[in-house]
C-alpha positions as CSV (number, residue, x, y, z in Angstrom):
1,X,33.1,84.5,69.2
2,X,34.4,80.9,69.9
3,X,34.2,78.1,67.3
4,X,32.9,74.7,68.3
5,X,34.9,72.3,66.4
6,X,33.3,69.1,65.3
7,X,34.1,65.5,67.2
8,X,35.3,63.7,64.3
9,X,37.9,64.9,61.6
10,X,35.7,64.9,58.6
11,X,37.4,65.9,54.4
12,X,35.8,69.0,53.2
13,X,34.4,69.8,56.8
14,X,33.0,73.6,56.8
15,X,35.1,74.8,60.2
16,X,37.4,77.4,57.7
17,X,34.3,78.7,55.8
18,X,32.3,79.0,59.1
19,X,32.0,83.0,58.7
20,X,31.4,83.1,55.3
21,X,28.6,80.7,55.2
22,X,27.0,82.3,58.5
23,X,27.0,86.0,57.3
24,X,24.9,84.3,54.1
25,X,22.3,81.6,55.9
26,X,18.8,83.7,56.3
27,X,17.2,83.2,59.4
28,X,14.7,81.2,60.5
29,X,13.4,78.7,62.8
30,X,14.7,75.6,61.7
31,X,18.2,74.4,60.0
32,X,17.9,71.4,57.6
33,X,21.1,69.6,56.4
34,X,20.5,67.6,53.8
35,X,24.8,66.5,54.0
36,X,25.8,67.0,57.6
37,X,28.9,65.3,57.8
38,X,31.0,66.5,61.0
39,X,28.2,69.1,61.7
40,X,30.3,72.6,62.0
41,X,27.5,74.5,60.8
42,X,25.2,73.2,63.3
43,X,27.8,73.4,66.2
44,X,28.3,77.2,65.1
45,X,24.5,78.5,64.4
46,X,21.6,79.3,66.6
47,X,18.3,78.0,65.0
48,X,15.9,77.0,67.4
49,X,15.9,73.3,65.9
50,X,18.0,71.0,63.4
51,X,17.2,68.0,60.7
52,X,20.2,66.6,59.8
53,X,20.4,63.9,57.2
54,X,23.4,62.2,55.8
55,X,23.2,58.8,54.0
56,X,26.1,57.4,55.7
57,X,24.1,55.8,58.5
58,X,27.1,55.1,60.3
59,X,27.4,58.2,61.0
60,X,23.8,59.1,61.8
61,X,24.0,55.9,64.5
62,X,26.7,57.8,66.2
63,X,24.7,61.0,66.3
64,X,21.9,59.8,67.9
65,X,23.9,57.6,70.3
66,X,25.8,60.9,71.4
67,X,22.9,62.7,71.7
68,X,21.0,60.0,73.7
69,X,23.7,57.8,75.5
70,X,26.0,60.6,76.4
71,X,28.3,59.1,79.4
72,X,27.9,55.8,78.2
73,X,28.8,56.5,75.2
74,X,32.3,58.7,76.2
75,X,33.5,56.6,78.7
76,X,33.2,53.6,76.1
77,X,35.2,55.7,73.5
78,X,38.4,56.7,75.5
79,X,38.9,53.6,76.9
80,X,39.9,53.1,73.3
81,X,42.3,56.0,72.8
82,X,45.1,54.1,74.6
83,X,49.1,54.0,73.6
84,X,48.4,50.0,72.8
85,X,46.1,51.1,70.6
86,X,47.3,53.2,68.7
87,X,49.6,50.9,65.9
88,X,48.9,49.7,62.8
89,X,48.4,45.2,63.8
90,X,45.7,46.5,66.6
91,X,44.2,49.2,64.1
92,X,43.5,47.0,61.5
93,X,42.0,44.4,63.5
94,X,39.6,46.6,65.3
95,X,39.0,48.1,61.4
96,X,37.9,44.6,60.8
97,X,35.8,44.2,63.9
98,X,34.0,47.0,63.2
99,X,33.1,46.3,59.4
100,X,31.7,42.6,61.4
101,X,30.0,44.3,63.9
102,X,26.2,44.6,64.2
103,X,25.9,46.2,68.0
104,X,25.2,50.1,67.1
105,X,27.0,50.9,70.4
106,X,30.0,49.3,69.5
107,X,30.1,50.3,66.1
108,X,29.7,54.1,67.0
109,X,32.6,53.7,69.8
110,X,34.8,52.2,67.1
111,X,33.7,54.5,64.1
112,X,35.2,57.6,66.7
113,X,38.7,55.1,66.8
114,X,39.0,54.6,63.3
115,X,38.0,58.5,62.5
116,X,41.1,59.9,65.2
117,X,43.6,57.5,64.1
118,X,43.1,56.5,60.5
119,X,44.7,58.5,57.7
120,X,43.7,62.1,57.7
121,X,40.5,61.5,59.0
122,X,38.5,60.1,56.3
123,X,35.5,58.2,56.2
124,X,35.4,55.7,53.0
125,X,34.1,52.4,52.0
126,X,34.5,50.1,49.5
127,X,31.7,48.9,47.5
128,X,30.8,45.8,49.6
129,X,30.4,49.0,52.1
130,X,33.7,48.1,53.9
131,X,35.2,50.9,56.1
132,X,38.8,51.3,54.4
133,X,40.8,54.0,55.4
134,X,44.4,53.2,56.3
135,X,46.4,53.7,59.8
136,X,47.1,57.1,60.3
137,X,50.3,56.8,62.4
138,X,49.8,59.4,64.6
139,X,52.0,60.3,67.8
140,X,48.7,60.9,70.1
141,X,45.3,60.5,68.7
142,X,43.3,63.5,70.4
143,X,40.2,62.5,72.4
144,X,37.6,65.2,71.8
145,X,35.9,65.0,75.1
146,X,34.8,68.6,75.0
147,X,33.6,68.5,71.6
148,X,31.6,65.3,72.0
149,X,29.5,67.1,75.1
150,X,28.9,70.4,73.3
151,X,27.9,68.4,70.4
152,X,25.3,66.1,73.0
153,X,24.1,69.6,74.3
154,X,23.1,71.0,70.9
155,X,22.0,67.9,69.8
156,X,18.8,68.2,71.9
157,X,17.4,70.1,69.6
158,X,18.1,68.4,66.9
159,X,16.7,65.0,64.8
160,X,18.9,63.2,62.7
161,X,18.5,61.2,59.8
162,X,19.3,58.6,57.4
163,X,18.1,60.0,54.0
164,X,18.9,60.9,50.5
165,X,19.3,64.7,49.8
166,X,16.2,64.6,48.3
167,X,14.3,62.9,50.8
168,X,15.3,65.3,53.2
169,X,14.6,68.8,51.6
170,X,11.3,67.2,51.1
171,X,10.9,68.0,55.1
172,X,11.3,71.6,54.9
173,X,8.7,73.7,55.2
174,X,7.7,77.6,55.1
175,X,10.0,78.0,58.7
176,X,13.3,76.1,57.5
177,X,16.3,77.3,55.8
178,X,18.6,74.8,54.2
179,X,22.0,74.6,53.6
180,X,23.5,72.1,51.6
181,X,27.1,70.9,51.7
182,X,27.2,68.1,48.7
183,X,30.5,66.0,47.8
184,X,32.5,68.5,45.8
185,X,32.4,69.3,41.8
186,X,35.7,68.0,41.1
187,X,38.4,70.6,40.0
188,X,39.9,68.5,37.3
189,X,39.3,65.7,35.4
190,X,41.8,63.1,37.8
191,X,40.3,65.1,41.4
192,X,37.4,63.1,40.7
193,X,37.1,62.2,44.5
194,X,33.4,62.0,44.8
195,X,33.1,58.6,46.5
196,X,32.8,59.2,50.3
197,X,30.1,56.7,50.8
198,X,29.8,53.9,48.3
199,X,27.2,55.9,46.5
200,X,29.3,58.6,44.4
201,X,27.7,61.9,43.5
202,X,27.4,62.3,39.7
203,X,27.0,65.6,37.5
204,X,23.5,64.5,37.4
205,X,23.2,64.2,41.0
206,X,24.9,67.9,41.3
207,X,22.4,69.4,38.5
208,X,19.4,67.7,40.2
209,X,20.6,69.0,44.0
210,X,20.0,72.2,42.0
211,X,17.1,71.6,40.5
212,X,15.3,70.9,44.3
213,X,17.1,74.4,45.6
214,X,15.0,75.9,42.7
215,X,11.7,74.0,43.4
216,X,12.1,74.7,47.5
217,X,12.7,78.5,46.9
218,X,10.0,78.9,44.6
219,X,7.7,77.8,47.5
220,X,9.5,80.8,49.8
221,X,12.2,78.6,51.4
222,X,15.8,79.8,51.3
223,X,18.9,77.5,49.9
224,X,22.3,77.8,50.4
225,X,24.6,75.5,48.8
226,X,28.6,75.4,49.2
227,X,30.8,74.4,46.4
228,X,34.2,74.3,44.5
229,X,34.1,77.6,42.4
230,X,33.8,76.0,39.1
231,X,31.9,77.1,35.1
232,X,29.5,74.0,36.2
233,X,28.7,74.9,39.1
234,X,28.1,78.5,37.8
235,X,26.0,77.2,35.8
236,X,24.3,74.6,37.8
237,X,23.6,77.3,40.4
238,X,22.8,80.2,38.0
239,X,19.2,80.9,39.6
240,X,21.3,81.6,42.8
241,X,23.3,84.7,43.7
242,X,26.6,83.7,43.7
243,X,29.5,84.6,46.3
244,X,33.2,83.7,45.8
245,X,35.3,82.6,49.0
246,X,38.4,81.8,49.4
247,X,39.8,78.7,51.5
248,X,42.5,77.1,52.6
249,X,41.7,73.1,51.6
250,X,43.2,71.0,54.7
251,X,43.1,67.5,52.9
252,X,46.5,67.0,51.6
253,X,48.9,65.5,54.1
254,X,51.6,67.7,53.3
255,X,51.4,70.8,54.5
256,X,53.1,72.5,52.0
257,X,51.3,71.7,49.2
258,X,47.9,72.9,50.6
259,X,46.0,75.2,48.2
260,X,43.9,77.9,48.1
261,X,41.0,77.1,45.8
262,X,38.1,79.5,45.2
263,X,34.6,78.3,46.7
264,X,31.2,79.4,45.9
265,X,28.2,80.2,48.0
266,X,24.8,79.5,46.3
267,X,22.1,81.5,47.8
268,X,18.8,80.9,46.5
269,X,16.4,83.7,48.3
270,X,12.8,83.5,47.8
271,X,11.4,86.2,46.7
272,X,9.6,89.3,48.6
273,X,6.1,89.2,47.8
């Protein structure tokens, strides 16, 4: 079956682990994300409805502006992927425009510009909550027309969200499944790259993600949580059963130097009573 790739370029995005984490997400009626980022796993499974949460509200601006301003909202954003724009002087003066910008339309059509041509696609701030990726010097920033409508379609049945993880698993109830995709453990000491969003995600916060996985399946609602492969995240997950995956990480620049890195999926499954 076809994958629906995500509109935005997104580090740590879920498209190469897509069959992994589908064979192990129960079923149910409704799919909460308590970390959606680019949304592969709700562009790729078929619950009847979505809550998807993410605290970057940026990005849950843009979801809701897709999903509710659909032509508007593309025909805005190509007018943008132009050969004048795409070089480093008019980059970083729309970069700045958007971190001044206060109109939600705008700053969704700009957040798509920076995403396609800034450096590898990622999405970070500084801590006065400054977008400040780099140009990406790229030959021909891609449009994703296609992906943007199949992601308005399936957005229908979706809400999104600006809340904490915690806030959000709050919502589920006896007809949800969650899945959980949280900034990585790092693998090492110096890959301690944990600051996406100007909030950075502590051992704490991953021992207390798990902590809620335990409390939400012990009243019959499943879990499923992706991660590096790691002895703490064994042993933050150890209610869970544990499967070991193995993935192709597509956030170094060079090619060559791409790693396979073991992953784990955490599946807490309620039990049968």
């Amino acid at each position: 079956m076809k994958k629906n790739r995500a509109f935005l370029k997104w580090a740590g995005g879920k498209y190469p682990l897509l069959n992994d984490i589908e064979k192990h997400l129960p079923k149910g009626e409704c799919l909460i994300e308590p970390f959606v980022g680019a949304g592969s796993v709700f562009l790729n499974t078929n619950y009847s409805r979505y809550i998807l949460a993410d605290i970057n509200s940026d990005l849950i601006d843009l979801y809701g502006i897709v999903k509710t301003r659909t032509d508007e909202y593309i025909r805005a954003a190509q007018a943008m992927f132009t050969p004048a724009n795409n070089n480093a002087e008019v980059y970083y003066q729309l970069r700045t425009e958007f971190n001044q910008c206060k109109d939600k339309l705008r700053r969704a059509v700009l957040f798509l510009y920076l995403n396609r041509h800034g450096y590898n696609g990622l999405c970070r701030y500084n801590l006065k909550g400054e977008f400040n990726v780099p140009f990406g010097r790229y030959k021909k920033p891609y449009f994703p027309e296609a992906e943007l409508l199949h992601f308005a379609l399936k957005a229908q049945n979706a809400e999104f969200h600006c809340l904490s993880y915690e806030a959000c698993m709050e919502l589920a109830d006896k007809n949800s499944v969650v899945y959980c995709d949280p900034p990585y453990a790092p693998l090492s000491a110096t890959a301690n790259f944990t600051a996406y969003h100007t909030n950075s995600f502590s051992p704490r916060e991953q021992a207390h993600l798990a902590e809620m996985a335990e409390k939400l399946v012990s009243r019959q609602i499943p879990v499923l949580i992706s991660n590096h492969d790691t002895p703490d995240t064994r042993e933050w997950y150890k209610a869970a059963k544990h499967y070991q995956v193995k993935v192709r990480r597509s956030i170094s620049s060079n090619g060559g130097t791409r790693k396979k890195v073991d992953e784990l999926l955490a599946l807490y499954r309620p039990v049968v009573r």
